[in-house]
N, C-alpha and C positions, 0 to 999 in steps of 0.2 A: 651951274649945274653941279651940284651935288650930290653924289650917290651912298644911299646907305651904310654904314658900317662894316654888314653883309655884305654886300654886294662887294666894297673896293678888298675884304678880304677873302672873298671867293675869288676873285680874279687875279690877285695876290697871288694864290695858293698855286692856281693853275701856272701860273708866268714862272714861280719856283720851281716846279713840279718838274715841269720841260727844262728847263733851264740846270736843274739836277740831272734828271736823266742824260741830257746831252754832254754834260761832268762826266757822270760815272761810265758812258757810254767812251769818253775821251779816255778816261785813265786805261780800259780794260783794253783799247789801242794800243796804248805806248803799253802795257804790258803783254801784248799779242807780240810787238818789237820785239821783246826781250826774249820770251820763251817759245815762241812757234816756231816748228821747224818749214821748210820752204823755202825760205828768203826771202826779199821784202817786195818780190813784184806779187807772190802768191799770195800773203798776205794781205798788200794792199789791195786785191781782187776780191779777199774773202772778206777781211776785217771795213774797207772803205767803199769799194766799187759798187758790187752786190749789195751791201746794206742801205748805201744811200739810192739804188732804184729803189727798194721797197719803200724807203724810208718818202721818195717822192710820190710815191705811188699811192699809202696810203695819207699821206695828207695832201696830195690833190683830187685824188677821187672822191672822196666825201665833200669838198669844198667844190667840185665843177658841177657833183650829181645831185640836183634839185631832191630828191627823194632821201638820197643818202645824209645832203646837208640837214633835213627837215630833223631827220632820225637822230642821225648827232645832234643837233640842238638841241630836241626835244632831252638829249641822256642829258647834256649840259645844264639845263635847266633842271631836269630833276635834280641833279646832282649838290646845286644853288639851292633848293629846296630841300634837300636831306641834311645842310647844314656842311656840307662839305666846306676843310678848310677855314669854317669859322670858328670853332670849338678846340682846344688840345686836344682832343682825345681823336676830334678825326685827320689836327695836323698830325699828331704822332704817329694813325694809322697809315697815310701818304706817305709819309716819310720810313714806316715800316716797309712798308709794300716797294718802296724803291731801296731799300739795305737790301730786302731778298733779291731783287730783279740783278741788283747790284752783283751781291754773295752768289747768287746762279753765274753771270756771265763771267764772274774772276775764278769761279770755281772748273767749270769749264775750259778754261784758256789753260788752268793749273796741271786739270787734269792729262794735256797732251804732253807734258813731260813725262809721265811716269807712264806711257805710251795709250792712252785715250784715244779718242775720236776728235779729230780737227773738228774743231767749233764751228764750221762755216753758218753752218745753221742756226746757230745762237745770236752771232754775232746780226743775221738778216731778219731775226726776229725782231731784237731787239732794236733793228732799224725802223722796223714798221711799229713799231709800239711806240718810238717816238714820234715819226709822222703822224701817227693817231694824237697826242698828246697835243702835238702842234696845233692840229686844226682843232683841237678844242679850244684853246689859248685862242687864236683866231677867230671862233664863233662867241666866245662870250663878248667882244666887242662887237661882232653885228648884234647878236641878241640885244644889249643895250642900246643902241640906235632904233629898235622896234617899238613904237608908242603904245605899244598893249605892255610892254616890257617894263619900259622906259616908267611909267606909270608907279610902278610895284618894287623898282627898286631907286629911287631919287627920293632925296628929303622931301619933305614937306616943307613948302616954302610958308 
């Protein structure tokens, strides 16, 4: 079984994609260490606790909720169809889109030294945008097990 060129670099894309975020989500932790004031049990409430409910939250809910899973798929699929991730121009744009998400949450964390607003919010956003993330990575492998699917993106044998 071999799948498209397309397809194994759409699914690529997505496995990076996550797998970045969860990077960059890590670094702006060990920099929450450094510069938060609180100490590190408040911290660990804002920066790990709280993010990873959201973070389970929104990637089990679209994966438990038949409807919700339908809808994600259906984006995942488009998204396989707009060329996502096979082209530089739309790896660059991914890869753009996560320096900002990036540049937002280190800019944020920065900000409370020079007396800001504690991030807690940043940091659970960006918890749920990676659970979002995940169950996309997730769905592209049911979606390839679907014989309507399966069809459209495997060689030709």
């Amino acid at each position: 079984m071999a799948f498209t060129r397309a397809w194994v670099n759409f699914k690529r894309m997505q496995d990076v994609a996550a797998a970045a975020a969860v990077l960059i989500y890590a670094g702006a932790v060990v920099r929450a260490f450094q510069v938060l004031p609180g100490g590190s049990e408040l911290i660990v409430q804002r920066a790990l606790i709280w993010p990873a409910m959201f973070m389970t939250v929104s990637l089990l809910v679209p994966l438990a909720t038949p409807p919700l899973r339908r809808l994600l798929g259906r984006y995942v699929w488009m998204s396989y169809q707009a060329g996502f991730g096979q082209t530089p121009a739309s790896v660059l744009g991914g890869i753009g889109l996560l320096c900002g998400a990036a540049l937002f949450i280190y800019w944020q964390v920065a900000a409370v030294a020079h007396g800001g607003r504690y991030p807690a919010g940043v940091f659970s956003g960006y918890g749920a945008g990676i659970g979002i993330m995940l169950a996309q990575a997730l769905l592209v492998r049911v979606l390839e097990r679907l014989p309507e699917v399966r069809r459209l993106i495997e060689e030709p044998s």
